[in-house]
VMD Tcl script that builds the backbone (N, CA, C; Angstrom):
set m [mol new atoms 201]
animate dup $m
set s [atomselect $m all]
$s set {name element resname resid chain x y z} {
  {N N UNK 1 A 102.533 101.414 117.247}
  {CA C UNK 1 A 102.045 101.691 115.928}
  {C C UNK 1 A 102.455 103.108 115.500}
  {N N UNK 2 A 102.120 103.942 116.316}
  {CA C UNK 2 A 102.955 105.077 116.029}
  {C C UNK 2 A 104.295 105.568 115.320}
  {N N UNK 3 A 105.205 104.660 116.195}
  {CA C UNK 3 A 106.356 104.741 115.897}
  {C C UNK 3 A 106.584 104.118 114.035}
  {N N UNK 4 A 105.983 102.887 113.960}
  {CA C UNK 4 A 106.049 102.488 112.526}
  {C C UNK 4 A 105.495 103.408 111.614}
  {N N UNK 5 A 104.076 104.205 112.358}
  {CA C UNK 5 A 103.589 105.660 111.138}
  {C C UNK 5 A 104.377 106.365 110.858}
  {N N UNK 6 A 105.644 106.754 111.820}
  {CA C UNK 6 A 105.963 107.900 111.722}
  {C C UNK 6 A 107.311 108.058 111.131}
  {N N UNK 7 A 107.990 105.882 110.804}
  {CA C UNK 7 A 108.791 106.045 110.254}
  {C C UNK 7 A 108.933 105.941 108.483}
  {N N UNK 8 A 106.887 105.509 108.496}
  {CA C UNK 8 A 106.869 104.962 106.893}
  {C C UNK 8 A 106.190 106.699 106.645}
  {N N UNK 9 A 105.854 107.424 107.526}
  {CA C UNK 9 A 105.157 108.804 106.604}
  {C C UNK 9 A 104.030 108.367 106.445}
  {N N UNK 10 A 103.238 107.649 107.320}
  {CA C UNK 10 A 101.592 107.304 106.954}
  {C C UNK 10 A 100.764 107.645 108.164}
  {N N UNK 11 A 99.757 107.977 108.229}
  {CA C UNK 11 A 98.711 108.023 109.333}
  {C C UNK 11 A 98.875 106.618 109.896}
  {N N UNK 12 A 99.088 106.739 111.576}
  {CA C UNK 12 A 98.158 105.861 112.348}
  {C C UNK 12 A 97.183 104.757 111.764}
  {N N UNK 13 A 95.920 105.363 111.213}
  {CA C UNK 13 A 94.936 104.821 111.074}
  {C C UNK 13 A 95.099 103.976 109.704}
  {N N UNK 14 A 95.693 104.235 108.919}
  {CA C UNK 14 A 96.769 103.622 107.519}
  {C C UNK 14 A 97.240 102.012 107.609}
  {N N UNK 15 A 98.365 102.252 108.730}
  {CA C UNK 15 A 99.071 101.586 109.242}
  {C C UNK 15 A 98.663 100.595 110.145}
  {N N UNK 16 A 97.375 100.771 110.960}
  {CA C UNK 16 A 96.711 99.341 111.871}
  {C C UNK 16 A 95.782 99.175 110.483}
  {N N UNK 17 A 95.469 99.699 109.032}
  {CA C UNK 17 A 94.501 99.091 108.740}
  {C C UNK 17 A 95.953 97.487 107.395}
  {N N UNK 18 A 96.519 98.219 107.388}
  {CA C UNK 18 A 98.043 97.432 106.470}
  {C C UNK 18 A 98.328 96.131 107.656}
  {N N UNK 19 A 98.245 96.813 109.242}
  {CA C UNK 19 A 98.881 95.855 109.758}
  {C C UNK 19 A 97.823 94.418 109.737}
  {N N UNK 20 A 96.668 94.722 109.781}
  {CA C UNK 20 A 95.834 93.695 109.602}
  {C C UNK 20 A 95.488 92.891 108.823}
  {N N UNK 21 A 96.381 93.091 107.601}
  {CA C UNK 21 A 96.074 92.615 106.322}
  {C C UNK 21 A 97.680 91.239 106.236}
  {N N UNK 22 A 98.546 91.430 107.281}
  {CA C UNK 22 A 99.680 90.857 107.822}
  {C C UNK 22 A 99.150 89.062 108.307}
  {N N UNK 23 A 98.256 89.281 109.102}
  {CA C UNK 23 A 97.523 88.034 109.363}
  {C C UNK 23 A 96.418 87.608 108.811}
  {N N UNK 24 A 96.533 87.554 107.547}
  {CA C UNK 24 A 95.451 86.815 106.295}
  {C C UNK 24 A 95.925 85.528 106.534}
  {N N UNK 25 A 94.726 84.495 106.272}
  {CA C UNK 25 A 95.236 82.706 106.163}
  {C C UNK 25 A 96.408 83.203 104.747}
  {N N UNK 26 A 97.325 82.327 104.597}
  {CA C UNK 26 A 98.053 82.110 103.383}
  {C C UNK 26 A 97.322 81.754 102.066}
  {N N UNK 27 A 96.497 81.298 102.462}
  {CA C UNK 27 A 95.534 80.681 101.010}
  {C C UNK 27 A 94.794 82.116 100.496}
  {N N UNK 28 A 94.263 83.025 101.286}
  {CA C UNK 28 A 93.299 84.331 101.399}
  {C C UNK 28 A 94.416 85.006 100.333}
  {N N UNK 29 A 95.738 85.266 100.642}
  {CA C UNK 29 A 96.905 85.897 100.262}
  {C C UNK 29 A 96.824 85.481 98.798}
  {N N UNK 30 A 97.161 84.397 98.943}
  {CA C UNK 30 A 97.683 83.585 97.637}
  {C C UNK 30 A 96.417 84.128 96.448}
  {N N UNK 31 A 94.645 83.799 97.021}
  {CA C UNK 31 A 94.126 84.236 95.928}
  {C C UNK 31 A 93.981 85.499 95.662}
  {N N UNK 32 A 94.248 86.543 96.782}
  {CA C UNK 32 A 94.105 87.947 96.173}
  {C C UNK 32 A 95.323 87.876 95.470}
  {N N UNK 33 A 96.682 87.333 95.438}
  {CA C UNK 33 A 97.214 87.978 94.930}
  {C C UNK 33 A 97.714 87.251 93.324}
  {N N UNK 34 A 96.714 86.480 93.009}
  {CA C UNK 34 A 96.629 85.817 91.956}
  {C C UNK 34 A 95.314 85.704 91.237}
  {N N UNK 35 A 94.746 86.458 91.815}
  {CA C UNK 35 A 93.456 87.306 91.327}
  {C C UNK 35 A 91.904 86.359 91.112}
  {N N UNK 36 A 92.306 85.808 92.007}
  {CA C UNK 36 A 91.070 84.325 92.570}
  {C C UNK 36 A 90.220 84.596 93.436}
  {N N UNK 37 A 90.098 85.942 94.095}
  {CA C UNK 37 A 89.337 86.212 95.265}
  {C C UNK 37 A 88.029 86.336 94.849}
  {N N UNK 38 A 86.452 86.342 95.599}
  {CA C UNK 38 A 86.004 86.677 95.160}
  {C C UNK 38 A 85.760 88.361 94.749}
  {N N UNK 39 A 84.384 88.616 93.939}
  {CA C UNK 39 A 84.418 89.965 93.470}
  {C C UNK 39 A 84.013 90.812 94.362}
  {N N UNK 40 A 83.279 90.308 96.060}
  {CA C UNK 40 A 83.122 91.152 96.978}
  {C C UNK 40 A 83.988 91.216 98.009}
  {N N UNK 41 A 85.350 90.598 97.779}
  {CA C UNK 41 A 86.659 90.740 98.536}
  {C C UNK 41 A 87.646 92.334 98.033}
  {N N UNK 42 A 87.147 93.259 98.381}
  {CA C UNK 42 A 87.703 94.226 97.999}
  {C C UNK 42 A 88.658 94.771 98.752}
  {N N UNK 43 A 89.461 95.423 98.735}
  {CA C UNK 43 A 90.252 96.372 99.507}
  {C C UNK 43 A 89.537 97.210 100.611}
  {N N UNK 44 A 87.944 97.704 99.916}
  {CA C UNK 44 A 87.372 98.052 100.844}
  {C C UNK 44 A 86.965 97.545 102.204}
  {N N UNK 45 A 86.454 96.246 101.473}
  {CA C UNK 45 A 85.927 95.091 102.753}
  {C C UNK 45 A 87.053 94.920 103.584}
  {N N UNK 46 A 88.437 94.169 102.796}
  {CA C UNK 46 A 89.603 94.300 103.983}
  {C C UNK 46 A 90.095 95.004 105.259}
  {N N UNK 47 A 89.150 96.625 104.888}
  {CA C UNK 47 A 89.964 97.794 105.554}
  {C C UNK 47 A 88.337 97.852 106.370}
  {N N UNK 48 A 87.714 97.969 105.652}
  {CA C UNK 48 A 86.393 98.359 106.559}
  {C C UNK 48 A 86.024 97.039 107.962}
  {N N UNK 49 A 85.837 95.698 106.835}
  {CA C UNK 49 A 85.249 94.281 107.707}
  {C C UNK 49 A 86.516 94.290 108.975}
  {N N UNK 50 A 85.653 93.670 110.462}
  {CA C UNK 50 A 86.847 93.147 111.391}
  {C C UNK 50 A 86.958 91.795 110.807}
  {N N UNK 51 A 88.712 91.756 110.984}
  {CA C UNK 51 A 88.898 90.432 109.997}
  {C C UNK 51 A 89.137 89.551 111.631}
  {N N UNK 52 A 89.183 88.266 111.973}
  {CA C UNK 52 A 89.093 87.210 112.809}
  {C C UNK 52 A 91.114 87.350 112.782}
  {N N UNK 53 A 91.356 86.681 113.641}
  {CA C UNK 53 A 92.797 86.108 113.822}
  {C C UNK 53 A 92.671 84.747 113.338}
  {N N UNK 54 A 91.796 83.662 113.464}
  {CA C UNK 54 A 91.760 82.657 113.246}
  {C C UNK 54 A 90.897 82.409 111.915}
  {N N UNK 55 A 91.950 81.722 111.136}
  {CA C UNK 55 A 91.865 81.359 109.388}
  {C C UNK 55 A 90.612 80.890 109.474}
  {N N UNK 56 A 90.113 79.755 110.036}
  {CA C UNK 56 A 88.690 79.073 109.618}
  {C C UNK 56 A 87.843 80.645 109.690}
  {N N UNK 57 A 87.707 81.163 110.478}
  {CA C UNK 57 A 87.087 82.493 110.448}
  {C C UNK 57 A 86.918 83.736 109.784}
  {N N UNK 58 A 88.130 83.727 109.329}
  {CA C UNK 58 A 88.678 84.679 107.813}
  {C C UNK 58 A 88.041 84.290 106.957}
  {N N UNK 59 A 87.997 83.224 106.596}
  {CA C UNK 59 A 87.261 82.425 105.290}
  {C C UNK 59 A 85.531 82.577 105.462}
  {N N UNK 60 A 85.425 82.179 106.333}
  {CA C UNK 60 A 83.666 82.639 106.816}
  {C C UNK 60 A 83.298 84.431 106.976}
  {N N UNK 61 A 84.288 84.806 106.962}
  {CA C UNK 61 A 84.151 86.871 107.568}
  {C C UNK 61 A 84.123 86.843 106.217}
  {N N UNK 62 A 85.239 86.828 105.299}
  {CA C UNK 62 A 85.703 87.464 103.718}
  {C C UNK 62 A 84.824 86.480 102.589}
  {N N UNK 63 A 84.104 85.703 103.149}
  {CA C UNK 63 A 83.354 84.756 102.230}
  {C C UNK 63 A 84.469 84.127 101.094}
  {N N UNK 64 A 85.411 83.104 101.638}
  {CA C UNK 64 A 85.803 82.719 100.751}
  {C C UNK 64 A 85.874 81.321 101.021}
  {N N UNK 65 A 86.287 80.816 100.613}
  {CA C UNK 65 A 86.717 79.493 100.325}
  {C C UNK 65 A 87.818 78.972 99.997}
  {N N UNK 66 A 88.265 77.973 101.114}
  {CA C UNK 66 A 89.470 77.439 101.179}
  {C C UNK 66 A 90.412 76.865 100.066}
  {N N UNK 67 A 91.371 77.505 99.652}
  {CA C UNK 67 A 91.644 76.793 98.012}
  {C C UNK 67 A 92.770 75.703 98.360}
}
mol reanalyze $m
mol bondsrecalc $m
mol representation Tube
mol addrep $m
């Protein structure tokens, strides 16, 4: 992880919080980025909440619902 901080110019702590946002279910993706998420799916929650590896779990952590 380091090595990727140090080639994008970002903190460490930046960069595992971006890398985690890499393994969202596809559906999670699709509605943030079509503006379907809900209104307590924030950037904050993303970076703050531990998100699951496994999608059924994402959806239950981020309170969403499978579209």
């Amino acid at each position: 992880m380091k090595l990727i901080a140090d080639k994008a110019g970002l903190p460490q702590r930046r960069v595992a919080h971006l890398l985690k946002l890499a393994f969202l279910a596809p559906d999670i993706t699709e509605a943030i980025l079509t503006g379907r998420q809900p209104a307590s799916l924030t950037t904050e929650a993303l970076i703050r909440k531990p998100i699951p590896l496994a999608w059924d779990e994402q959806r239950a952590a981020l309170n969403i619902a499978r579209v």
